[in-house]
C-alpha positions in Angstrom: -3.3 29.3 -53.7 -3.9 26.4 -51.1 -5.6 27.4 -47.8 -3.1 26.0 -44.7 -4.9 24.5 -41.5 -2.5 24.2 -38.8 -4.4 21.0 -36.9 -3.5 22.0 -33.0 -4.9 18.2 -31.9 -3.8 17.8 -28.5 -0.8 19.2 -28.7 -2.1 22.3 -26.6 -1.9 20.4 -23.3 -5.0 22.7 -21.6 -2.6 25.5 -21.3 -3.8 28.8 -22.1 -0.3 30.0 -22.8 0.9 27.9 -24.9 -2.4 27.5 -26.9 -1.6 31.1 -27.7 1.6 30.2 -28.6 0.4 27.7 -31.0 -2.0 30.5 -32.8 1.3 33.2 -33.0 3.5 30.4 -34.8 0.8 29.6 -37.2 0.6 32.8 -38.4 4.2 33.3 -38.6 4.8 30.6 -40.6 2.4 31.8 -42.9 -1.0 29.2 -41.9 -4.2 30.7 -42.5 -6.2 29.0 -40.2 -5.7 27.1 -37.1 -7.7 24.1 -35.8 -8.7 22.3 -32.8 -10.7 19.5 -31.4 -13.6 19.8 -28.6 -14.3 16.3 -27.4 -14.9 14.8 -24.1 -13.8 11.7 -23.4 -17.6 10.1 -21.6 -19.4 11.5 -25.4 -16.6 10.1 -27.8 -15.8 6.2 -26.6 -18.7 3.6 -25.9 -18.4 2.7 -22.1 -17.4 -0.5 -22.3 -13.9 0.6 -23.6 -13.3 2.8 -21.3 -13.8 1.0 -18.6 -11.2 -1.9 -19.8 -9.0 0.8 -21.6 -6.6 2.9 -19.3 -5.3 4.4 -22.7 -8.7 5.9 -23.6 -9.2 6.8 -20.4 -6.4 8.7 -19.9 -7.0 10.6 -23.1 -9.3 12.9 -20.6 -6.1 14.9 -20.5 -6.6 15.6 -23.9 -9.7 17.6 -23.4 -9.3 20.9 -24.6 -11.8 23.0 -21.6 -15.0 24.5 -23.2 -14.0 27.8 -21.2 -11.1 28.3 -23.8 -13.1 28.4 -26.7 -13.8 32.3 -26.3 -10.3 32.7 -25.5 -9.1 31.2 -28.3 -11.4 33.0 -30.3 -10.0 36.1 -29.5 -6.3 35.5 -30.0 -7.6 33.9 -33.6 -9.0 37.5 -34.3 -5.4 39.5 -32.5 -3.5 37.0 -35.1 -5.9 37.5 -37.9 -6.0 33.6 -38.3 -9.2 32.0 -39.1 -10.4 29.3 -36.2 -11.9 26.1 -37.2 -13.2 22.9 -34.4 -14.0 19.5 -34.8 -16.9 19.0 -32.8 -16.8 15.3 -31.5 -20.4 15.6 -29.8 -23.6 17.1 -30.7 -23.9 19.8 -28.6 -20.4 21.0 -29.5 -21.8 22.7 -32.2 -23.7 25.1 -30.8 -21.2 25.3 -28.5 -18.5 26.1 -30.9 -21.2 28.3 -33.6 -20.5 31.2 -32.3 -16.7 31.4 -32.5 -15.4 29.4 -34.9 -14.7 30.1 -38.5 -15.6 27.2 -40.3 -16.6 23.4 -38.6 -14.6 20.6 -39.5 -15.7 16.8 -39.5 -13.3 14.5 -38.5 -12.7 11.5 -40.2 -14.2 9.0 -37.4 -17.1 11.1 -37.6 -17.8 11.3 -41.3 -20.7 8.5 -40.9 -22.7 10.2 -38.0 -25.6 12.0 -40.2 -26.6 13.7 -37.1 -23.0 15.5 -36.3 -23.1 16.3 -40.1 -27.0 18.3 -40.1 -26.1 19.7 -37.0 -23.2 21.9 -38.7 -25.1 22.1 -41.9 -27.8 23.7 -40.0 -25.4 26.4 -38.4 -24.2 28.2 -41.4 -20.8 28.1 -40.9 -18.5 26.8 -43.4 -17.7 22.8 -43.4 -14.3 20.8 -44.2 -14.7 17.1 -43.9 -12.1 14.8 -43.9 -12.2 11.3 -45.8 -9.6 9.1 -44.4 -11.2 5.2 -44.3 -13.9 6.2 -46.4 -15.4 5.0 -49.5 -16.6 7.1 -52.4 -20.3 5.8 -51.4 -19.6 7.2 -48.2 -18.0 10.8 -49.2 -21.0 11.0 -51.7 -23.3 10.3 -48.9 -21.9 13.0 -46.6 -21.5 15.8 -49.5 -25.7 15.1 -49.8 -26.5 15.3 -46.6 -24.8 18.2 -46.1 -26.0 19.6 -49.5 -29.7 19.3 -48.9 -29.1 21.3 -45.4 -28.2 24.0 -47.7 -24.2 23.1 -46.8 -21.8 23.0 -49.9 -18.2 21.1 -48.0 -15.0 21.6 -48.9 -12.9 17.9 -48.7 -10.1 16.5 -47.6 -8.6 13.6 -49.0 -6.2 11.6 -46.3 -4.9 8.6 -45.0 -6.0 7.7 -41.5 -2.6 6.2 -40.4 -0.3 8.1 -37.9 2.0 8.6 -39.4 0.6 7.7 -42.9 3.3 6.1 -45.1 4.2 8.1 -48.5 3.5 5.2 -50.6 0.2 5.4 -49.6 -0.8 8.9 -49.8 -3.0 7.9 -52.7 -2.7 11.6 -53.9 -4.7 10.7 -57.2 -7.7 10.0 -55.0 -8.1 14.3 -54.7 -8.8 14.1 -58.2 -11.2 10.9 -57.6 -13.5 12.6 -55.2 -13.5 16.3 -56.6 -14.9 14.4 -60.1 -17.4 12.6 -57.9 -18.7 15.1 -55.3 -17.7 18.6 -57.8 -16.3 20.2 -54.4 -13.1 21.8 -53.4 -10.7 18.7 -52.8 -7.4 19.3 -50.4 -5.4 17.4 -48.6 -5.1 16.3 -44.7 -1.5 15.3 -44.3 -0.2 12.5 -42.2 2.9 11.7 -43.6 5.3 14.7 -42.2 7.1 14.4 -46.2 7.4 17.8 -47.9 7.1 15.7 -51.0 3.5 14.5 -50.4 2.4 18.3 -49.8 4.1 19.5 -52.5 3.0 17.1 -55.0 -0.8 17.6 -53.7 -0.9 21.0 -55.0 1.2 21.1 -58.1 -0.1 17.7 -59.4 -3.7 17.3 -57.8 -4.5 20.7 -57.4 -5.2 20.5 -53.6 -7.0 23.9 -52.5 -6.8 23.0 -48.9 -3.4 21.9 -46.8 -4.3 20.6 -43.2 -1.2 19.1 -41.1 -0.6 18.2 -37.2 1.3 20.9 -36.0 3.7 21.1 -32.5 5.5 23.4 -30.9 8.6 21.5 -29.6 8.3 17.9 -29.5 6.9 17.8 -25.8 3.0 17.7 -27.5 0.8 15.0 -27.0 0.5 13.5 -29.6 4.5 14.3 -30.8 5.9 10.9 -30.5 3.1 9.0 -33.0 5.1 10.4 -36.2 2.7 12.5 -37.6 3.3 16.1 -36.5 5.4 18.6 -37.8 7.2 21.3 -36.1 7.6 25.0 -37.2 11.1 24.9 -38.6 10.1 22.1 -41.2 6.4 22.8 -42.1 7.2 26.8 -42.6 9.5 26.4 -45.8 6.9 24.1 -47.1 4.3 26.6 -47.0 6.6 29.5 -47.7 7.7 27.7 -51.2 4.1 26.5 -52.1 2.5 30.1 -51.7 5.8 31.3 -53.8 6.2 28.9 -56.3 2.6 30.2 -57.7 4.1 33.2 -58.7 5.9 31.0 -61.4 3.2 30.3 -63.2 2.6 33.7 -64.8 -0.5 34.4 -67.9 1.0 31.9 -69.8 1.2 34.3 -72.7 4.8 33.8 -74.7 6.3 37.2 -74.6 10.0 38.3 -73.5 9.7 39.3 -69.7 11.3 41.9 -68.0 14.4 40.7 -66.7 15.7 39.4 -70.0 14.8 42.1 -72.5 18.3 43.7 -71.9 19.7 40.8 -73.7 17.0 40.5 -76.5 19.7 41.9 -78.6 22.8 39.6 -77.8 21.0 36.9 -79.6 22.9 35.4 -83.0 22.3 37.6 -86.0 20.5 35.2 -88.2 22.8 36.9 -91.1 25.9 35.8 -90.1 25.7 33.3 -87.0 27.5 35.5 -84.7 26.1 37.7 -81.5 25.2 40.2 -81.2 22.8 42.0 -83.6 24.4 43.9 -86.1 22.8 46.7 -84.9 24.6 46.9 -81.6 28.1 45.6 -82.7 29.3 49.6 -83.1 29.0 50.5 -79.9 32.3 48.3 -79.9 33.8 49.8 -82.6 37.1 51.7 -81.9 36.9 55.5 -83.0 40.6 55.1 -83.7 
C-alpha cells in the first residue's frame, strides 16, 4: 500500500492555526504523513542573488519559525500523522532530530554530501527526492548515505511546477529502484490523478508525496502544482481501496457469487440451470 506525504511547502503562511489545520485535513483525507520545509532565506541563496533578487528576498515570508517545530510536533502526534522536514541548512538537523519522523532531502539539495551525512548520522529515516538528477548522481547519494549506516527510501520526480504529464517519466521508478535496490515512490508535480494512479498500479510506487493547500490562498497556490483536499482525497481514498482488488490470486469461486454456481448451463443439455435445481420449479399440480 503506498505511504502518502502531504508536502505542506509554504503554504502554511507562519500561522499556527492554520498549520494545524493543514495536519487535521491530511489525516482526514487519509495522508499518512505530513511534511514541511525549515529554511532560512540568508543559509539557502548565495548573497549575490539576494541582493539583486527582490523575489528571493521576499521568500523570507516563507520561513516556517523554528519555534513551531515542537508545536507541530505535537499536533502530528494528536493526529497520529507522521512528521517529516526538509532541512535546507546544516544545523536544521539537529534542530529538527528530535521531532520529526523521518528527514527528507530535497531535490536542490541532493548533491550537498554534507546535508546528506548529517541526517544519516541522526538515525532517523531518510526520503530523498531525485528531480534533475542523474542515475550517477542518485547512486552517489544512496552510498553516501549507505556507508553512514542510512538505507533511503526514493523519490522519482520532475522538478517542474507544475510538471507536465508527458513528462512524468513514470518508468524511471523502475530505473532507479533496479539501480540503487531501494524503495522507489513518487513526488508528484503534475496535480493529474492519472500520473498518481499509474505510479502505483504500473511502477509500483511505495511512496506518494504531493503539494498540498488548503484553499487556494497558499503560497505557493498559483504556480500549478498543489492540490487541494477535495481532489487529492478520492485519489488516495481509491488507491488504498483499489488494493483490496487484488485478492491471493488463487482461482476459486468467491463469496458473493457462489449463490449462482448452480445457474450455470448444464453441460447435458445447454440450458440453465443445473438439473439438479430445475424441481424446485416444478408445479406439484
Amino acid at each position: 500500500m503506498a505511504f502518502f506525504i502531504s508536502e505542506i511547502s509554504s503554504n502554511h503562511s507562519s500561522d499556527l492555526s492554520r498549520i494545524e489545520e493543514f495536519i487535521y485535513v491530511s489525516k482526514k483525507i487519509g495522508c499518512d504523513a505530513v511534511k514541511f520545509q525549515l529554511f532560512k532565506i540568508d543559509k539557502l541563496f548565495a548573497p549575490e542573488v539576494l541582493k539583486k533578487s527582490d523575489k528571493h528576498r521576499n521568500r523570507k515570508n516563507w520561513e516556517l519559525p523554528i519555534e513551531f517545530i515542537p508545536e507541530i510536533a505535537s499536533l502530528c502526534k494528536k493526529y497520529d500523522i507522521e512528521f517529516g522536514c526538509s532541512p535546507f541548512y546544516i544545523e536544521a538537523v539537529e534542530e529538527l532530530k528530535s521531532y520529526v519522523d523521518f528527514f527528507k532531502i530535497a531535490s536542490y539539495e541532493l548533491l550537498w554530501d554534507s546535508l546528506l551525512i548529517e541526517c544519516a548520522q541522526s538515525l532517523k529515516p531518510v526520503i530523498i527526492s531525485t528531480g534533475m538528477a542523474t542515475i550517477k548522481e542518485i547512486k552517489n547519494a544512496v552510498e553516501i548515505l549507505s556507508v553512514n549506516n542510512c538505507k533511503p527510501k526514493i523519490l522519482h520526480c520532475t522538478s517542474a511546477y507544475p510538471t507536465p504529464f508527458s513528462e512524468a517519466n513514470l518508468a524511471a521508478i523502475r530505473t532507479i529502484r533496479n539501480a540503487t535496490n531501494c524503495q522507489v515512490g513518487w513526488s508528484d508535480h503534475t496535480t493529474h490523478p492519472g500520473v498518481i494512479y499509474r505510479a502505483i498500479s504500473k511502477w509500483d510506487a511505495k511512496i506518494i508525496e504531493f503539494h498540498l493547500d488548503l484553499d487556494g490562498k497558499g503560497e505557493e497556490y498559483q504556480t500549478g502544482h498543489c492540490w487541494l483536499p477535495n481532489e487529492i482525497e478520492p485519489v488516495i481514498r481509491y488507491s488504498k481501496e483499489s488494493l483490496m482488488a487484488d485478492g491471493d490470486g488463487i482461482k476459486l469461486p468467491v463469496q458473493s457469487e457462489a449463490n449462482d454456481r448452480l445457474w450455470r448451463t448444464d453441460p447435458t443439455d445447454g440450458l440453465r440451470p443445473f438439473k439438479k435445481i430445475r424441481k424446485s420449479f416444478c408445479s406439484e399440480n
